[in-house]
SEDOFI-125159 format. One record per residue: residue in one letter; x, y, z of N, C-alpha, C in turn. Coordinates in steps of 0.1 Angstrom, whole numbers, padded with zeros to 4 digits, always signed. Layout:
% SEDOFI-125159
AXYZXYZXYZ;...
***
This chain:
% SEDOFI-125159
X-0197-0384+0067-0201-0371+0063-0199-0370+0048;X-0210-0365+0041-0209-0365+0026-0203-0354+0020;X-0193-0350+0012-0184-0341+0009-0192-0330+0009;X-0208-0331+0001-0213-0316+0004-0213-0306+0013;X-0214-0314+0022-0218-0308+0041-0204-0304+0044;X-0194-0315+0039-0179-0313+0040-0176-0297+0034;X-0176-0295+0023-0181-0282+0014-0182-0272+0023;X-0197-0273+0026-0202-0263+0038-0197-0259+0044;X-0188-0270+0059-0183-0268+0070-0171-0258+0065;X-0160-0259+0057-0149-0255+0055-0154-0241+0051;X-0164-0241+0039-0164-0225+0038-0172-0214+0050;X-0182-0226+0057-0186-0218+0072-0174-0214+0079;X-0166-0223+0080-0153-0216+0092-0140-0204+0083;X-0143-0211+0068-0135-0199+0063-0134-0187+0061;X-0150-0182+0062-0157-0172+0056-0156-0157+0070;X-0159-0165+0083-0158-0153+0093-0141-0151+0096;X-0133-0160+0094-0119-0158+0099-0114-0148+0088;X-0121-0151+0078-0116-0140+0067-0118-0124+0069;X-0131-0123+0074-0139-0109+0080-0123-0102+0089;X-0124-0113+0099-0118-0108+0109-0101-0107+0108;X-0098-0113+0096-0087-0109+0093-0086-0098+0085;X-0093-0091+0075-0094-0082+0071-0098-0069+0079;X-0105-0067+0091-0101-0059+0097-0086-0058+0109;X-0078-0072+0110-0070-0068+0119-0062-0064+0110;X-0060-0065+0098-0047-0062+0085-0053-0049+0082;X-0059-0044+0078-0067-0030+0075-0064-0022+0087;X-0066-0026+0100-0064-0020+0110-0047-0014+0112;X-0039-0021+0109-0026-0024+0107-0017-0015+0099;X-0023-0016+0088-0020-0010+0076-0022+0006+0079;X-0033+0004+0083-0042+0021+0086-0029+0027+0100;X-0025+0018+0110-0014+0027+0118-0006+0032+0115;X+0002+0025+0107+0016+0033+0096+0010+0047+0092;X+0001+0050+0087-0001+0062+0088-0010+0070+0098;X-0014+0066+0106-0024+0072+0115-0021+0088+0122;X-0007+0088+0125-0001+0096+0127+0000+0110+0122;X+0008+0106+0107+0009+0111+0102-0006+0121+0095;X-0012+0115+0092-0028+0118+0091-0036+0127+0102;X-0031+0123+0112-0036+0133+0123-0032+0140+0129;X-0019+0143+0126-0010+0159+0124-0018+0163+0111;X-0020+0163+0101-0024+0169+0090-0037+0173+0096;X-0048+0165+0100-0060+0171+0100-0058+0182+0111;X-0054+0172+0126-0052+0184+0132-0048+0198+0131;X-0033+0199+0130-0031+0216+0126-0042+0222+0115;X-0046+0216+0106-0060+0220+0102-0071+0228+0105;X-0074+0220+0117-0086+0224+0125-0096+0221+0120;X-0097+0203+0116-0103+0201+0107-0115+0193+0117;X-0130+0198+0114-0141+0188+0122-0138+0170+0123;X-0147+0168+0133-0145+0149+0135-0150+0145+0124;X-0161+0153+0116-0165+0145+0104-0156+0142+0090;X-0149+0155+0094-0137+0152+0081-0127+0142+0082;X-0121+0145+0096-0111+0129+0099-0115+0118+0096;X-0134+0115+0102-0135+0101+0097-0141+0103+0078;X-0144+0112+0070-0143+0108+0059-0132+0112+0052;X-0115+0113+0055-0108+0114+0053-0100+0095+0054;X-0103+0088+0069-0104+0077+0065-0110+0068+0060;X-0122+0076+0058-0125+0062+0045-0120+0064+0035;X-0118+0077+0033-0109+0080+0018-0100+0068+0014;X-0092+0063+0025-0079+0060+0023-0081+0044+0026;X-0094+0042+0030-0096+0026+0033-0095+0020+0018;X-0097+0021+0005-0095+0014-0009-0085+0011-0006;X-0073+0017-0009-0062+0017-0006-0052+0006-0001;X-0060+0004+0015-0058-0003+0023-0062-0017+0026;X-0074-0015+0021-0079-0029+0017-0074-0039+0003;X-0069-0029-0008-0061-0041-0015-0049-0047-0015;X-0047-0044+0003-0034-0050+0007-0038-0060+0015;X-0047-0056+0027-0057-0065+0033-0061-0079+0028;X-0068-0074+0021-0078-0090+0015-0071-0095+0011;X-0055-0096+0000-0045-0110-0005-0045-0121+0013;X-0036-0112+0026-0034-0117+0032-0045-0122+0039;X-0055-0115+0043-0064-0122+0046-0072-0134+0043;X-0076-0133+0030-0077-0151+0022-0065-0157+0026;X-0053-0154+0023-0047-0163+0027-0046-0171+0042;X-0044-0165+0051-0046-0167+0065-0058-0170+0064;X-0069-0171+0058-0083-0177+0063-0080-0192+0055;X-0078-0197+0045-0079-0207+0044-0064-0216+0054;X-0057-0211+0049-0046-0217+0058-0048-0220+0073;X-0056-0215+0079-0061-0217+0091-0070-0225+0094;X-0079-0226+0083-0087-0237+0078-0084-0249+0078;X-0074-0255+0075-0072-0265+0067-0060-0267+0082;X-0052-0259+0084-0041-0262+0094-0052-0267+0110;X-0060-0262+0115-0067-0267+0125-0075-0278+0119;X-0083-0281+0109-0080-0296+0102-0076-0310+0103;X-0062-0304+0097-0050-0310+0104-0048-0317+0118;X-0047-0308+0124-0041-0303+0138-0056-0312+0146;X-0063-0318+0144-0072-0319+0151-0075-0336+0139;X-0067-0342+0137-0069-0353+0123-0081-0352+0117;X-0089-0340+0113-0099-0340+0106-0097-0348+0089;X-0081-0344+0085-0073-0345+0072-0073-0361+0071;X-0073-0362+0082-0071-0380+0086-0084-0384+0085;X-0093-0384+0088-0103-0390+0091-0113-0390+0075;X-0112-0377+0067-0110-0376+0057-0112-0383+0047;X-0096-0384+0048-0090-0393+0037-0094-0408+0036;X-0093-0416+0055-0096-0430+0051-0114-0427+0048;X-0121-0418+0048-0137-0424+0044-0135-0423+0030;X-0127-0423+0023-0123-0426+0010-0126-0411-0003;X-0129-0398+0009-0125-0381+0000-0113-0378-0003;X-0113-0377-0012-0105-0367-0014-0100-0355-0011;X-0091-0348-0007-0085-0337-0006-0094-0325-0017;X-0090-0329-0030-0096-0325-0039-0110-0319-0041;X-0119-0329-0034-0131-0323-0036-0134-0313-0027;X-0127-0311-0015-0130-0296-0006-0127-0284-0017;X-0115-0286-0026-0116-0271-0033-0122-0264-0039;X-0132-0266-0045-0146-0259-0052-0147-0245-0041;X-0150-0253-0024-0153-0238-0021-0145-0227-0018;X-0130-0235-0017-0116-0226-0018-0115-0217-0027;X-0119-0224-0042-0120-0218-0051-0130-0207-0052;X-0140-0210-0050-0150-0199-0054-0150-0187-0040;X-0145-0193-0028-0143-0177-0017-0128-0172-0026;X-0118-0180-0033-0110-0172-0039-0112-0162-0051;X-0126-0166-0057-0127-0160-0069-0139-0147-0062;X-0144-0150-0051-0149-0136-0041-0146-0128-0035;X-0132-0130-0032-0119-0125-0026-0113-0113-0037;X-0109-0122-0052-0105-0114-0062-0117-0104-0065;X-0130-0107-0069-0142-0099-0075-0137-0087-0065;X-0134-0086-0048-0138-0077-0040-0125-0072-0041;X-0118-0080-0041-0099-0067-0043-0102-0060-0054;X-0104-0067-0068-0111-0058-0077-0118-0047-0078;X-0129-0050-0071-0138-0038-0068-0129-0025-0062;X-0120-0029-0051-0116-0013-0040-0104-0009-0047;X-0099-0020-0060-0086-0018-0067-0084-0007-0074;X-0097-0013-0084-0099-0014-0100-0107+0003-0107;X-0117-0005-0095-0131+0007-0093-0128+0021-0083;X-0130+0010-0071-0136+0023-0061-0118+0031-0054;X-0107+0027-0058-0096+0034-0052-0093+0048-0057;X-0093+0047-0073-0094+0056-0082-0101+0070-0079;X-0113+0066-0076-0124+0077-0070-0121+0082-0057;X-0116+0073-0047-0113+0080-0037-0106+0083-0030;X-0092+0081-0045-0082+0091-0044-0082+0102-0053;X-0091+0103-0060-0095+0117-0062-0102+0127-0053;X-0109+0119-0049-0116+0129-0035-0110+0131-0026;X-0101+0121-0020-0092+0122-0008-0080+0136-0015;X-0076+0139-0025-0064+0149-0030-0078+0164-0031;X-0086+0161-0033-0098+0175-0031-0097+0173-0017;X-0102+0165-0008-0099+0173+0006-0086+0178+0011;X-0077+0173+0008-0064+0173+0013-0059+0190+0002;X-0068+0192-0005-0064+0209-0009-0072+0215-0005;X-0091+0214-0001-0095+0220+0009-0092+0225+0023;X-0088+0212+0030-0076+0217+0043-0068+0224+0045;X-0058+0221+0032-0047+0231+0031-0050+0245+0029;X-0061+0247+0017-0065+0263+0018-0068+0269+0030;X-0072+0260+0037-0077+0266+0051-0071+0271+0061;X-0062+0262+0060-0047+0257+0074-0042+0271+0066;X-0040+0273+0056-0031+0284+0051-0044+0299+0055;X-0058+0297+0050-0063+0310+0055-0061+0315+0066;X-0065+0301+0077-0062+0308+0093-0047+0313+0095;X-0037+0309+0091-0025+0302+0093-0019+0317+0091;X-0021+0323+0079-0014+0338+0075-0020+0352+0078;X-0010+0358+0087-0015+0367+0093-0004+0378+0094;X-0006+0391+0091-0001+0404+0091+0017+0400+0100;X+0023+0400+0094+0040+0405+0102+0042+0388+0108;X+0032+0380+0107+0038+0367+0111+0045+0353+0109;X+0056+0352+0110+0061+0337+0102+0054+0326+0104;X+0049+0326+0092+0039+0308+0091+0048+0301+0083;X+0051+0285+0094+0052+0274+0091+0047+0259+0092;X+0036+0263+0083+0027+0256+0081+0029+0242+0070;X+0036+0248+0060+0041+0240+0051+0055+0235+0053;X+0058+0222+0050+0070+0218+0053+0081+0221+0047;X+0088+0227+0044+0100+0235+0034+0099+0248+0032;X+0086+0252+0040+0086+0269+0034+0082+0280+0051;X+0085+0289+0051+0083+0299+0055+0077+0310+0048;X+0067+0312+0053+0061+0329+0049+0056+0336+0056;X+0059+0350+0053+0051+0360+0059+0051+0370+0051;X+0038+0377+0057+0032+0387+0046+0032+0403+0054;X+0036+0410+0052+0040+0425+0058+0023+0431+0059;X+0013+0432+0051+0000+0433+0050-0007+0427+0045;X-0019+0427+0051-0030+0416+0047-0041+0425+0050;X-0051+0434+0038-0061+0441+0043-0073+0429+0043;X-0080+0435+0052-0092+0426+0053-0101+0427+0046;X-0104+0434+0038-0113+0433+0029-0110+0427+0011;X-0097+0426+0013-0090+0420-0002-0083+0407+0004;X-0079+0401-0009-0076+0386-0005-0057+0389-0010;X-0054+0401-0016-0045+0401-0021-0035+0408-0011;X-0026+0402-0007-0013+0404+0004-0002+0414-0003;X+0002+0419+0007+0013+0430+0003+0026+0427+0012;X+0034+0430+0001+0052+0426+0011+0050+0416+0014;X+0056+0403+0007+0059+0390+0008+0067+0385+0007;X+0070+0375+0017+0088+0372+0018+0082+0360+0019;X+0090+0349+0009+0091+0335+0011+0105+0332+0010;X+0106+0315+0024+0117+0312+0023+0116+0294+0020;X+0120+0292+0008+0116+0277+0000+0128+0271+0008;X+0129+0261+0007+0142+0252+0013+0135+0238+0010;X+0125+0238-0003+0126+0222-0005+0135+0217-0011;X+0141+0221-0018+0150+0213-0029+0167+0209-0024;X+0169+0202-0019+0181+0199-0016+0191+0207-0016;X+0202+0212-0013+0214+0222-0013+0208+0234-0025;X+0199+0239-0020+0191+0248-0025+0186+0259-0012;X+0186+0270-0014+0181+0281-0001+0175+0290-0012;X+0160+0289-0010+0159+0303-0022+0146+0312-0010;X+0147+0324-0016+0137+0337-0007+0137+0346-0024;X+0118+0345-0017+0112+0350-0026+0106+0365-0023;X+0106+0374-0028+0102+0389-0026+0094+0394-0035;X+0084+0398-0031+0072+0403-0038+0064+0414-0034;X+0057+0421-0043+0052+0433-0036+0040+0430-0034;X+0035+0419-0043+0017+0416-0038+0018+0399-0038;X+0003+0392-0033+0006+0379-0034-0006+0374-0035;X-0014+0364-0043-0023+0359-0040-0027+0342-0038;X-0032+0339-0024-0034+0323-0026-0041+0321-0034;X-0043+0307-0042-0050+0304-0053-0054+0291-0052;X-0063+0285-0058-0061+0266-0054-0064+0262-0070;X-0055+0252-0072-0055+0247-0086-0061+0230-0088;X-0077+0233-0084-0077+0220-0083-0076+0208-0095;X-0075+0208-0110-0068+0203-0117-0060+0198-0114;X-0047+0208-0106-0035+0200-0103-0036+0197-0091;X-0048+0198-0085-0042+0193-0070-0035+0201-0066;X-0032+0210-0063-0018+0218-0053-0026+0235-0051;X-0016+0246-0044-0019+0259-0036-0007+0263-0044;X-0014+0273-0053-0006+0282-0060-0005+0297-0055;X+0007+0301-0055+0010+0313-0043+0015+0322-0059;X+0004+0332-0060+0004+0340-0075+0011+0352-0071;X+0022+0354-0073+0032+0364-0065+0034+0376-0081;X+0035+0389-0076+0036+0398-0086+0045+0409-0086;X+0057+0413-0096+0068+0419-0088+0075+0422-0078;X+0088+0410-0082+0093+0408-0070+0108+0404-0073;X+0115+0399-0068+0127+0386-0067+0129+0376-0060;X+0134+0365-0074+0141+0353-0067+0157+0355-0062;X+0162+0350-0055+0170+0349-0051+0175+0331-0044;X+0180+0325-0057+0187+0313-0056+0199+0312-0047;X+0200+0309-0032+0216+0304-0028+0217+0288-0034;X+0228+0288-0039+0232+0277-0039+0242+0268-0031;X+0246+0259-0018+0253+0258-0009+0262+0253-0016;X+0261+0243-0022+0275+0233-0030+0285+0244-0034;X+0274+0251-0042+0285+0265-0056+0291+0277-0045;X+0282+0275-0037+0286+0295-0026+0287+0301-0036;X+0273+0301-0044+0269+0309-0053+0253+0316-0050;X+0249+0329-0055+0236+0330-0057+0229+0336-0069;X+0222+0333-0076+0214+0336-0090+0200+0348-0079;X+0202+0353-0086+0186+0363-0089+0181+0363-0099;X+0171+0370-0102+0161+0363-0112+0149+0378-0108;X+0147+0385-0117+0133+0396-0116+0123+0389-0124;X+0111+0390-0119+0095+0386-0122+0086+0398-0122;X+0076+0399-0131+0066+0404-0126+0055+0394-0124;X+0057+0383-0128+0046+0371-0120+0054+0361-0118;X+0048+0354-0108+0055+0342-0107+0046+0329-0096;X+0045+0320-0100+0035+0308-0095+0045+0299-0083;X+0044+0302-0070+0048+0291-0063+0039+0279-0060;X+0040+0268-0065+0037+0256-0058+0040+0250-0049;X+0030+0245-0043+0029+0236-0030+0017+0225-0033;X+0024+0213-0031+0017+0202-0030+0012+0200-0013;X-0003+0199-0014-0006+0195+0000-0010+0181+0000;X-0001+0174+0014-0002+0156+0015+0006+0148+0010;X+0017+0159+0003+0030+0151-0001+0033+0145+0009;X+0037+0150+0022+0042+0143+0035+0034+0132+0039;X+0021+0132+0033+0013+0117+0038+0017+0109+0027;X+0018+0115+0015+0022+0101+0002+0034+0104-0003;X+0044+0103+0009+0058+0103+0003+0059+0093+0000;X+0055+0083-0002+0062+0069-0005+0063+0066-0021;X+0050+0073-0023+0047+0075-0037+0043+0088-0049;X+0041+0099-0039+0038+0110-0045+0028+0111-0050;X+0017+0098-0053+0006+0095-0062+0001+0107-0066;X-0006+0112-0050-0015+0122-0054-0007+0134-0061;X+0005+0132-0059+0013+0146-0069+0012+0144-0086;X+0020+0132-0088+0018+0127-0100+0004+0121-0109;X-0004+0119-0099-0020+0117-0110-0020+0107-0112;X-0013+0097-0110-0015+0082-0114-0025+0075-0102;X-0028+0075-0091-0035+0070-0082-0052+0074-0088;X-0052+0087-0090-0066+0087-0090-0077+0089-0109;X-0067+0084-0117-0069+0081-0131-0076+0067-0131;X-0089+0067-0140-0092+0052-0144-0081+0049-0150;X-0084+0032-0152-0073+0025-0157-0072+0028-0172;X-0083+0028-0178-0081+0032-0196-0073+0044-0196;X-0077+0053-0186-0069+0068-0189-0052+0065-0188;X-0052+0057-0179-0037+0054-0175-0031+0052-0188;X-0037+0042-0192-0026+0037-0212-0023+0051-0219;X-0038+0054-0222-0043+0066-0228-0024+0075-0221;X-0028+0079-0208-0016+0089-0205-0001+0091-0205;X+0001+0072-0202+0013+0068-0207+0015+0068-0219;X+0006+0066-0230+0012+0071-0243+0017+0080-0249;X+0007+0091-0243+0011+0102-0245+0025+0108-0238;X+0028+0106-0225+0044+0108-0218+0053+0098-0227;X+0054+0087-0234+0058+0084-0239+0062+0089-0253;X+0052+0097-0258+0055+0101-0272+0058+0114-0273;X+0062+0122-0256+0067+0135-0257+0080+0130-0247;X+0083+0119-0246+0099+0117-0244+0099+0115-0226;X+0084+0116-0221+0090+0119-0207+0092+0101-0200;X+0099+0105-0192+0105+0088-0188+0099+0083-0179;X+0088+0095-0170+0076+0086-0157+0064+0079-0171;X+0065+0077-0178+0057+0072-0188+0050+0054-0183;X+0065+0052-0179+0063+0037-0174+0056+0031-0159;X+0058+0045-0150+0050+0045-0138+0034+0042-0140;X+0030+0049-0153+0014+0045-0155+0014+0031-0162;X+0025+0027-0166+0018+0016-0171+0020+0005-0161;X+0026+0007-0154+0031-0006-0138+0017-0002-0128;X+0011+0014-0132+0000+0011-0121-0010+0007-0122;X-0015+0003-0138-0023-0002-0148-0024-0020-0142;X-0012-0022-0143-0006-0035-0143-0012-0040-0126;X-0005-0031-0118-0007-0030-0105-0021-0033-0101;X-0033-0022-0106-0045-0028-0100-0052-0042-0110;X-0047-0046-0121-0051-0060-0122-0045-0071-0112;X-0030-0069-0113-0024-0081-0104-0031-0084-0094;X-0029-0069-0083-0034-0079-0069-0048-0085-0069;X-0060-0083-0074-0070-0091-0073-0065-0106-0076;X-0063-0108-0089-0054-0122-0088-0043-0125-0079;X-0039-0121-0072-0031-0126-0059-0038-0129-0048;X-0050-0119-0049-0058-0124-0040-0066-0135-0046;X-0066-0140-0051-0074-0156-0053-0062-0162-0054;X-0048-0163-0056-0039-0172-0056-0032-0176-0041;X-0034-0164-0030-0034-0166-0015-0041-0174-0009;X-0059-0176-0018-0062-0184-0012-0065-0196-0013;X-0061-0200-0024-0055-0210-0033-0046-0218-0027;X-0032-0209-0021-0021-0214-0015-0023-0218+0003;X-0036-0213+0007-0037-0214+0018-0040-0231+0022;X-0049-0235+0014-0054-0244+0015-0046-0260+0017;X-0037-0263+0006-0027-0275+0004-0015-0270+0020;X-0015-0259+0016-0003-0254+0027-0011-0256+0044;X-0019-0252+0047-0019-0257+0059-0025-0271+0060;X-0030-0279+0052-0030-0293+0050-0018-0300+0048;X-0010-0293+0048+0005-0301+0048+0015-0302+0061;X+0005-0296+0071+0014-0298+0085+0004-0299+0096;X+0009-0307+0106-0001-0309+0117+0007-0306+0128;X+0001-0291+0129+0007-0283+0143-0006-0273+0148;X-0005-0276+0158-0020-0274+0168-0014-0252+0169;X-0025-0247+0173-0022-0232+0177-0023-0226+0158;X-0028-0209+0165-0032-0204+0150-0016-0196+0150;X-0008-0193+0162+0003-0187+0158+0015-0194+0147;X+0011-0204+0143+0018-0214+0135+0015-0207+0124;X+0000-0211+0117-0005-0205+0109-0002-0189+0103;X-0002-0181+0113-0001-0167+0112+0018-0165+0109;X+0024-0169+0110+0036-0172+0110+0039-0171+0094;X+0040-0187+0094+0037-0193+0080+0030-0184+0070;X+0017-0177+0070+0012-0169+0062+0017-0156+0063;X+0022-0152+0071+0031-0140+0071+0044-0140+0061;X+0052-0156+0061+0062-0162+0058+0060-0159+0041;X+0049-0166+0038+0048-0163+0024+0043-0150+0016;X+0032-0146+0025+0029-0130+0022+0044-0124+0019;X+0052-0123+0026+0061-0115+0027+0074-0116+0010;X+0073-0129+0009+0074-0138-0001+0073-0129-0014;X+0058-0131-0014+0052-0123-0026+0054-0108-0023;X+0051-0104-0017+0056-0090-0015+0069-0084-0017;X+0077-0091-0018+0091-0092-0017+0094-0089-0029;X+0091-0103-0037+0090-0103-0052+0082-0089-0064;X+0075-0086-0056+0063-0075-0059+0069-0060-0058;X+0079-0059-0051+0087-0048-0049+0102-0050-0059;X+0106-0061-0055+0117-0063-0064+0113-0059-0087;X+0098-0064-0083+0097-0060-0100+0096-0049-0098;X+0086-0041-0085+0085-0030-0092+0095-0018-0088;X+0107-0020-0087+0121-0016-0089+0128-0018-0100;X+0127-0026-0105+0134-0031-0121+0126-0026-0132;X+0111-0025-0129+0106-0019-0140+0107-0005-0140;X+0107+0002-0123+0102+0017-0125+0119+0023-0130;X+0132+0013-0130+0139+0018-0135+0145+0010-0145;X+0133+0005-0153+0137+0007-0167+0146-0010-0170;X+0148-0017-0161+0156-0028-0163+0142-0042-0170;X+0132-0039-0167+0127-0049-0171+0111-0044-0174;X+0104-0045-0186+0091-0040-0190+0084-0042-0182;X+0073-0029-0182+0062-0031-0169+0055-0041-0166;X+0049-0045-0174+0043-0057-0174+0046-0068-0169;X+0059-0070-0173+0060-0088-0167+0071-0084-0155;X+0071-0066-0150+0078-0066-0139+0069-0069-0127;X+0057-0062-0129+0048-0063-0116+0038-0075-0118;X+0039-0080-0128+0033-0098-0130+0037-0114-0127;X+0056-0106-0120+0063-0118-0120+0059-0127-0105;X+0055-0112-0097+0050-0122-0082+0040-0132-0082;X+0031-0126-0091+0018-0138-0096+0019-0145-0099;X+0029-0147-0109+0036-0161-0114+0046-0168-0105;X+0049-0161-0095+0058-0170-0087+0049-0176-0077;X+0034-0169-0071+0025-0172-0062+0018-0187-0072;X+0014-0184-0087+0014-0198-0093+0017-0204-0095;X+0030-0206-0094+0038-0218-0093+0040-0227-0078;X+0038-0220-0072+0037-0221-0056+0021-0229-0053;X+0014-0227-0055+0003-0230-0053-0002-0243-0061;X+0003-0242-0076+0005-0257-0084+0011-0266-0073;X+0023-0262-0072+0034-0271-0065+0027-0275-0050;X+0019-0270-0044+0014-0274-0033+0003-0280-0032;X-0003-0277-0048-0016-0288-0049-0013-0296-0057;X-0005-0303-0062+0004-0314-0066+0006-0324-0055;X+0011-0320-0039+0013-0326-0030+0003-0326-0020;X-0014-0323-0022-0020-0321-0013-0028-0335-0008;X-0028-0344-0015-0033-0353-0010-0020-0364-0003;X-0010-0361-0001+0002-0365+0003-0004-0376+0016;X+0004-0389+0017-0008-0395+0027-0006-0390+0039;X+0003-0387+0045+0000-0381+0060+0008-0366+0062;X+0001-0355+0073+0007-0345+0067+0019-0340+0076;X+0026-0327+0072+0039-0328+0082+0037-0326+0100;X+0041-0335+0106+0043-0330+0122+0060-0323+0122;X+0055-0307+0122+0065-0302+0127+0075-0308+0146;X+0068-0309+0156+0074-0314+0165+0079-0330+0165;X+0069-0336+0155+0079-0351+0154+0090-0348+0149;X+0094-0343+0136+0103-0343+0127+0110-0339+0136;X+0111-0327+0147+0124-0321+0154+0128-0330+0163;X+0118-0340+0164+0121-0351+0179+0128-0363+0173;X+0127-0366+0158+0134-0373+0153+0146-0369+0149;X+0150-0354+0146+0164-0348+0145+0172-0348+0155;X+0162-0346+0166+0173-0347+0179+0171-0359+0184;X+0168-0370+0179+0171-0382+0183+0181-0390+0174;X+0185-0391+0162+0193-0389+0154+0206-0384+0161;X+0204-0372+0162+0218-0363+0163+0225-0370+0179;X+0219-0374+0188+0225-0375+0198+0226-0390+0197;X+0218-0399+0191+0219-0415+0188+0241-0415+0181;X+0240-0405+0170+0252-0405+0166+0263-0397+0173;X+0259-0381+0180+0269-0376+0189+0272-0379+0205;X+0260-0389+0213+0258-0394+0225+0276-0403+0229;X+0275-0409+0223+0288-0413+0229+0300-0404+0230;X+0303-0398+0219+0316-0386+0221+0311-0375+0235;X+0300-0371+0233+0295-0362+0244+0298-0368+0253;X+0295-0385+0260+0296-0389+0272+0316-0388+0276;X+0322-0393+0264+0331-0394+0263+0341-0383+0269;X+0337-0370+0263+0340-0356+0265+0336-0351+0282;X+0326-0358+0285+0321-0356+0296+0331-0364+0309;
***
C-alpha cells in the first residue's frame, strides 16, 4: 500500500471518531450545568424556543473544551487500533515510515485549531453577549410575574421582596421592603416609599430604583447596625450569577468583549489602579491558547497510541483522559498564579502549551521506536520475574 492511500485511510478513520467525540464531550460538559440552567429557565416560564436558544448560547463555550480532547482521543485511537491490530508492524517492515502518516495528523490538527479558534476567538464573545441579554430578559420577566401586591418574592437568590402596592396602571411600587443577605455576615433591609424595576442592559443586571427610604445594615460579627437615609438609591442584581459562579464572566464583562477590547480594557483598569486588570489579560491569552492545544492534542495523539499495543478503545480513552487531565491540570495551576499575581499572565496560561510541546516533541522523537509497547507482555514479564526470584521463599513459607 503506497503511503498516499496510507494518508487517506488514517485521516478517513480519524475524521468521524473526531465528530463523535465532540459530541459525547460537548454533551458532558453541557450536564454540569443542565440543571442548573433549567431551574433558571424554568421558574421563568420561559418558552421551548428559548431553552433551546439559550443552549446554543452556551455551546461556544463548550466546544472549546470539547474539540482539544476530542482531536486528542481521535488520533490516539487511530494509531492505538493500528497498533493493536500490527497495522504499525506491517508498516514499518514495507519500509514507511512512521513519519510520513503525519501530514494528515497535522493538517486535521491545524483544522481542529482553525475550528477551536473560530467558537474561541470569534463566535464565544458574541454569544456571550447575547446569552447575558437573555438571561436579563428572563429575569425582567421572572421578576414582572414574580411581584405582586403584599407578597414575599423569592425569586432572587439572597434577596426577598415585597411591595405593599402595586397599581396597575403605573410600573412604580409603593412600600417596599427589601431583605439583601448576599454579602457574607451581612443582614441588610431596605425601606422605601416608592420603587421602580429597571434593566440596565450596559451592565447586564436589574436595577431596583428605590426613592426615600432606609438602609439598615446588621452586622453579625460587630452586633452592630448602621442606617443610612436616601432619597435614591440603586439596588443591583446580577441575573445568571448562579449559572456563572465559577467565573462571574457575565458579571465582570470579560467573556463577552472582543479580544482587542480586552488589552484596550486591561489598560485602562490598570492605569486606574484596579487589580482585576490581569483577569483580561489571562482571558486574552486564554482564547489564543486553547486553539493551539487543540492542534498539540492531536499531535500527541498520534506517537502516543503508536507507542503501545493494547487491543479495546477503553485503553485509549483512559490514556487520553490521563493526559487531558494533565494539561488541564497545568492550565489551572497557571491560571491561579497568574490571577493572583504570582506569575505574569502570559506565560501563566501559556505554560500548559509548552508543557503539551514538549510532550509531543518527546513522543515524536520515539515514534518510530521498532516495536511498540505490549502493556500485558510487560506485566507477564513482571510477574514472571517477581516469582522466578520470590517462588522459592513463598514455597518455603508455604
Amino acid at each position: 500500500m503506497s503511503p498516499a492511500i496510507l494518508k487517506r485511510c488514517v485521516l478517513a478513520e480519524t475524521a468521524p471518531t473526531f465528530l463523535v467525540n465532540i459530541l459525547v464531550f460537548t454533551f458532558i460538559l453541557l450536564m454540569a450545568r443542565i440543571m442548573t440552567l433549567a431551574n433558571l429557565v424554568i421558574s421563568n416560564g420561559a418558552a421551548t424556543w428559548d431553552i433551546v436558544w439559550i443552549f446554543v448560547l452556551i455551546l461556544p463555550k463548550s466546544l472549546s473544551m470539547s474539540i482539544p480532547i476530542a482531536a486528542l482521543l481521535a488520533t490516539l485511537t487511530t494509531f492505538l487500533r493500528m497498533s493493536a491490530d500490527s497495522e504499525i508492524k506491517v508498516i514499518k517492515a514495507s519500509g514507511i515510515s512512521l513519519f510520513q502518516l503525519l501530514p494528515p495528523i497535522l493538517w486535521f490538527g491545524l483544522a481542529a485549531l482553525v475550528l477551536t479558534g473560530f467558537f474561541t476567538v470569534y463566535l464565544a464573545p458574541i454569544a456571550n453577549r447575547q446569552f447575558r441579554a437573555e438571561l436579563l430578559d428572563l429575569a425582567k420577566a421572572r421578576a414582572d410575574l414574580a411581584i405582586r401586591e403584599q407578597v414575599f418574592v423569592r425569586d432572587f437568590p439572597g434577596l426577598t421582596i415585597y411591595v405593599g402596592q402595586l397599581p396597575l396602571q403605573a410600573d412604580l411600587m409603593k412600600n417596599v421592603v427589601i431583605n439583601d443577605r448576599r454579602s457574607p455576615g451581612e443582614n441588610t433591609f431596605i425601606v422605601a416609599e416608592e420603587g421602580l424595576l429597571d434593566v440596565d442592559r450596559e451592565g447586564g443586571l436589574l436595577l431596583f430604583r428605590l426613592q426615600n427610604g432606609v438602609i439598615d445594615r446588621i452586622y453579625e460579627s460587630k452586633n452592630s447596625v448602621d442606617s443610612i437615609f436616601f432619597d435614591t438609591y440603586e439596588l443591583k442584581i446580577f441575573p445568571g450569577a448562579e449559572f456563572e459562579n465559577e467565573e462571574n464572566s457575565l458579571v465582570l464583562g470579560r467573556a463577552e468583549l472582543p479580544g482587542g477590547e480586552l488589552l484596550a480594557e486591561a489598560a485602562r483598569a490598570r492605569a486606574v489602579g484596579f487589580p482585576g486588570w490581569m483577569d483580561y489579560v489571562m482571558e486574552y491569552h486564554r482564547r489564543l491558547s486553547f486553539p493551539v492545544a487543540a492542534f498539540l492534542m492531536a499531535v500527541i495523539g498520534a506517537p502516543l497510541g503508536a507507542s503501545f499495543r493494547t487491543r479495546g478503545r477503553n485503553f485509549g480513552l483512559v490514556v487520553g483522559l490521563l493526559v487531558f487531565l494533565l494539561y488541564y491540570s497545568a492550565y489551572s495551576l497557571g491560571l491561579s498564579l497568574g490571577g493572583g499575581g504570582y506569575v505574569p499572565p502570559g506565560p501563566a496560561i501559556w505554560a500548559a502549551d509548552v508543557l503539551a510541546l514538549a510532550m509531543a516533541l518527546f513522543l515524536l522523537k520515539g515514534l518510530n521506536r521498532s516495536a511498540p509497547i505490549d502493556l500485558g507482555a510487560s506485566f507477564r514479564r513482571l510477574r514472571a520475574r517477581f516469582y522466578a526470584k520470590n517462588g522459592p521463599k513463598f514455597r518455603a513459607e508455604a
